[in-house]
N, C-alpha and C positions, 0 to 999 in steps of 0.2 A: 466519814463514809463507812457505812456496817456491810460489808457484804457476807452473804448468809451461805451462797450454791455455787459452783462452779461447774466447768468440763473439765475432767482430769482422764488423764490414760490408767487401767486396771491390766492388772492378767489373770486373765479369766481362768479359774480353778485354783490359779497361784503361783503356776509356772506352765512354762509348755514353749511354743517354738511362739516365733515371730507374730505367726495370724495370730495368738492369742492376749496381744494388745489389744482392749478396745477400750473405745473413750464410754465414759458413766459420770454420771451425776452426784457430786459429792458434797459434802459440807465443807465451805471454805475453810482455810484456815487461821486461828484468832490469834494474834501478838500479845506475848506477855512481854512484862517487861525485862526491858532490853533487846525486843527485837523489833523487824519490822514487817512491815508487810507487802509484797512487791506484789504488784500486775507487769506477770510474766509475759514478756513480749517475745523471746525468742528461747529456745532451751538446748543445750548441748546433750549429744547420744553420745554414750561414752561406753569400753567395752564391759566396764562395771556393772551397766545396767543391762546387758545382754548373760553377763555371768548372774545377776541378781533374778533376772525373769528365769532364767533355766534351775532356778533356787538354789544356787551354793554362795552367795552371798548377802544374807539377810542384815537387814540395816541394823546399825547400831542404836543402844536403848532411845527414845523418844522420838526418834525419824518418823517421819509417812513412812507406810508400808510401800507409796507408790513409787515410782522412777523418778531419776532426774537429780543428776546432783550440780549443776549451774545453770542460771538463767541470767537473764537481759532482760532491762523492765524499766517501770517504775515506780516510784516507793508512794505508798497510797496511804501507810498509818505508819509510824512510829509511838512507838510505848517508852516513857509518859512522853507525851505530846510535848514540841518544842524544847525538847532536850535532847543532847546528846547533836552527833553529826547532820543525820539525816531529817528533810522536810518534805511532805507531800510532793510528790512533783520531779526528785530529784531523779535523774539517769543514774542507774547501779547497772554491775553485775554483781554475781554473787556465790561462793561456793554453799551449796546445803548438804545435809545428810541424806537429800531425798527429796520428793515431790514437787521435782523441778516440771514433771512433766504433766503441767496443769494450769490453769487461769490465772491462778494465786499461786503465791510461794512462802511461808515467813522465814525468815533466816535471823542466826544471832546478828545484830547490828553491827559488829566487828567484822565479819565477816564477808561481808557488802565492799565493794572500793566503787568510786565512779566512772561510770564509762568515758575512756578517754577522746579527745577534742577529735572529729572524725570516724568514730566510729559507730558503725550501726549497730541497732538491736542481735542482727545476726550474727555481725562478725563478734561483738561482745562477750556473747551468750558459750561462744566459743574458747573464752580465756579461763576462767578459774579455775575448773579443775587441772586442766591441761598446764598453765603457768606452773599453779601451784606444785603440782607433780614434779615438773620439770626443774623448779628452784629449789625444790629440797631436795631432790634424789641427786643432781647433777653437782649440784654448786655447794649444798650443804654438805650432805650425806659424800658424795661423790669427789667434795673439793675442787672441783674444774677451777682452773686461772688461767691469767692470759699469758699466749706461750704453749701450751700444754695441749694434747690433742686428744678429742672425746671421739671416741667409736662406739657408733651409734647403730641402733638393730630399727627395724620397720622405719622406715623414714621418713615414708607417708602417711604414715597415723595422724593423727592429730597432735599425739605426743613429738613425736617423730619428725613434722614440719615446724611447731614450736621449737622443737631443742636445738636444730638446727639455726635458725634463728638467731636464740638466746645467746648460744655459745660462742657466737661468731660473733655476736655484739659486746661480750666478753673479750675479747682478741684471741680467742683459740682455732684452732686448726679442730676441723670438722671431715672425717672417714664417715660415711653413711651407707649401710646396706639396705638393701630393697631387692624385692622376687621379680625382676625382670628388667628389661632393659629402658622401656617406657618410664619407669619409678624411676630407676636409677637416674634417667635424664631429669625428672620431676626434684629430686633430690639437689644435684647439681644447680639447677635452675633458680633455687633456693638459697643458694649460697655455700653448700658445701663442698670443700678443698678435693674430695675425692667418692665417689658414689659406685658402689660394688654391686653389681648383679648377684644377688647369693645362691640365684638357680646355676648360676655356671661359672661362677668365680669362689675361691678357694679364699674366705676376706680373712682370716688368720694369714695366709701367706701374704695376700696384698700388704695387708696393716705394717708384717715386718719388713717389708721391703720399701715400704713408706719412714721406716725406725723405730715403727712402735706405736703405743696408744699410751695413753694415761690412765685415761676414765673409760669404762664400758658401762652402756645404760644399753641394759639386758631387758625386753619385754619376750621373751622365744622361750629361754630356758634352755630344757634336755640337753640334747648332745652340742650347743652352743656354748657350753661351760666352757669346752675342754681346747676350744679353739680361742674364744676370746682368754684364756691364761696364756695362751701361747702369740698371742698379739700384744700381751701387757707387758711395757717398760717394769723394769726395777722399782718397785713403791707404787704400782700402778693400783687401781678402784675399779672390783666389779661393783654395780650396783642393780637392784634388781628391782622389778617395778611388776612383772608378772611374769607366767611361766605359761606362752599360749600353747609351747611345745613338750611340756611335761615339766614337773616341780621335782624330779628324783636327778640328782647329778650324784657322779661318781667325782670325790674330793682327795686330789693328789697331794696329800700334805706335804711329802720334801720340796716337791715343786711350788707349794705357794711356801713354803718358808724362802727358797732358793729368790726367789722374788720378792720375797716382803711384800705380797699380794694382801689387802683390802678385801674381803667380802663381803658386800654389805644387800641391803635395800629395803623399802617401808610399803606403807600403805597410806593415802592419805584421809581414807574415812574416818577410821575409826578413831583419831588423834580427839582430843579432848578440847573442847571452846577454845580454851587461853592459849593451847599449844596452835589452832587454827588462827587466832588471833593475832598472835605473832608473825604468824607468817606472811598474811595479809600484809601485816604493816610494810614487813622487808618484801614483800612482793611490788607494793606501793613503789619501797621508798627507789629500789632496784632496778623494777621491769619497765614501771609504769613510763619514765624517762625515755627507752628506750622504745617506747611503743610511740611515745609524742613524735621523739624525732627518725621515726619511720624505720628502723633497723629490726623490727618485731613487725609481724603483722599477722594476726589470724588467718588461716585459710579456710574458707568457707570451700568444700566440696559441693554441696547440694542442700537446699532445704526443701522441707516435706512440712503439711500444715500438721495440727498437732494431732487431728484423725487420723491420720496416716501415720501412725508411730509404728504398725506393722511392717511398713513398705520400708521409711527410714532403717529400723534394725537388719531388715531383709538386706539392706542396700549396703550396711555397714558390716554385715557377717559375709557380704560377696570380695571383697574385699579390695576392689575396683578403685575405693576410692583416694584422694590426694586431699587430704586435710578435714576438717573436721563435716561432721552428716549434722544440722541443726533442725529444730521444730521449731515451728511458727505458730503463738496462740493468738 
């Protein structure tokens, strides 16, 4: 099957606010070999693609210009034919570098897993990035075990209701903050040991009065450094994933000697085939398990068709919502 056009989401000038999603008419995209080529059935909004539309995060070399870095599908070509894992037909999701937000997708072949037994197009569309994030910052980078307790920032992110999840399918002990009381219950609800209002609670004091944290999986930043040091055990792991609240922290060095404090955190775009490839596999061989026997579960917040990629961002920068914002192509 050749397919030549597609609908894809653009931003119009190159960057701009939300309205400046519109869908346009593009040249599909062609699989070289070793990859494949997905008709995208569902695509994750991620806040990547909100800092990429606003232009401070331009894709790395050979990406689509456009959005979208996971989708839910199905695979329509593999290159060279009949080789390798994937056949016409098969349920994938998929991390990509990009132009998740459109008809067609191609992605390295490695990078693909199968959508597991029960799950839709939507709820799928919603694992890659988000898993993937979550297994190397927390469990790599971050070292979580079980026993050990992860304090955890935005809880109803998408990231945020994933890691929650994960780490409790892990055997760890789960502190979750969230800006209200509503979240907080959302949090709970979820599975987590303890869920902190951070508009009116002090969660550096709760944490120590809990004994501690291990792990911090930091999406805030700023002035959150200097409370989650003072929530961490002895040998404890910041780890950082974004900085929604500012990227300048002031670094108390006796105090993180006095702790044997961990600073750490990545990115996962920009990582290279083989390093994304690997992860996939340990995402497979790790998450996937837990997603069969139900202890993992996507949260679908709301979907929006793929026209509406304006309204979706709009909806994800309100910040109203509990688990992942998805497009439907």
């Amino acid at each position: 099957m050749t397919v030549t056009e597609m609908t894809a989401i653009a931003v119009e000038g190159g960057r701009g606010p939300a309205e400046a999603l519109k869908a346009v008419r593009l040249p599909a995209p062609q699989p070289k070999a070793g990859e494949v080529l997905i008709r995208v059935r569902a695509a994750g909004v991620n806040r990547p693609d909100v800092v990429q539309r606003n232009g401070f995060y331009p894709p790395p070399p050979g990406a689509p210009e456009t959005l979208g870095l996971e989708v839910a599908g199905e695979v329509v070509e593999a290159v060279p034919a009949n080789s390798g894992r994937w056949r016409p037909g098969d349920r994938v999701c998929a991390l990509l570098g990009g132009g998740g937000y459109a008809e067609y997708a191609v992605c390295d072949a490695r990078h693909a897993l199968p959508i597991p037994d029960g799950l839709s197009f939507d709820e799928a569309a919603g694992l890659p990035e988000t898993v993937f994030t979550v297994y190397a910052n927390v469990f790599e980078h971050g070292g979580l075990k079980a026993g050990e307790t992860l304090l955890l920032h935005g809880a109803t992110s998408g990231i945020g209701t994933t890691a929650i999840q994960m780490a409790k399918a892990a055997g760890a002990r789960v502190i979750a903050t969230a800006r209200g009381g509503d979240k907080a219950r959302a949090a709970l609800a979820l599975g987590a040991d303890m869920a902190i209002d951070a508009s009116t609670q002090d969660f550096a004091e709760a944490a120590k009065a809990d004994g501690g944290v291990d792990v911090v999986l930091d999406m805030v930043g700023g002035d959150y450094f200097a409370k989650n040091l003072e929530a961490l055990k002895t040998g404890g792991r910041i780890v950082y994933i974004a900085a929604q609240a500012g990227g300048e922290i002031i670094v108390p060095i006796f105090r993180i000697m006095q702790k044997r404090a961990v600073i750490t955190g990545s990115t996962l775009r920009p990582r290279d085939a083989d390093e994304k490839a690997r992860l996939a596999a340990e995402v497979e061989r790790v998450v996937w398990p837990w997603i069969a026997t139900g202890k993992v579960r996507p949260q679908v917040d709301r979907t929006f068709p793929l026209a509406e990629a304006a309204a979706a961002h709009a909806h994800l920068e309100g910040g109203a919502h509990v688990g992942k914002v998805i497009l439907t192509a």
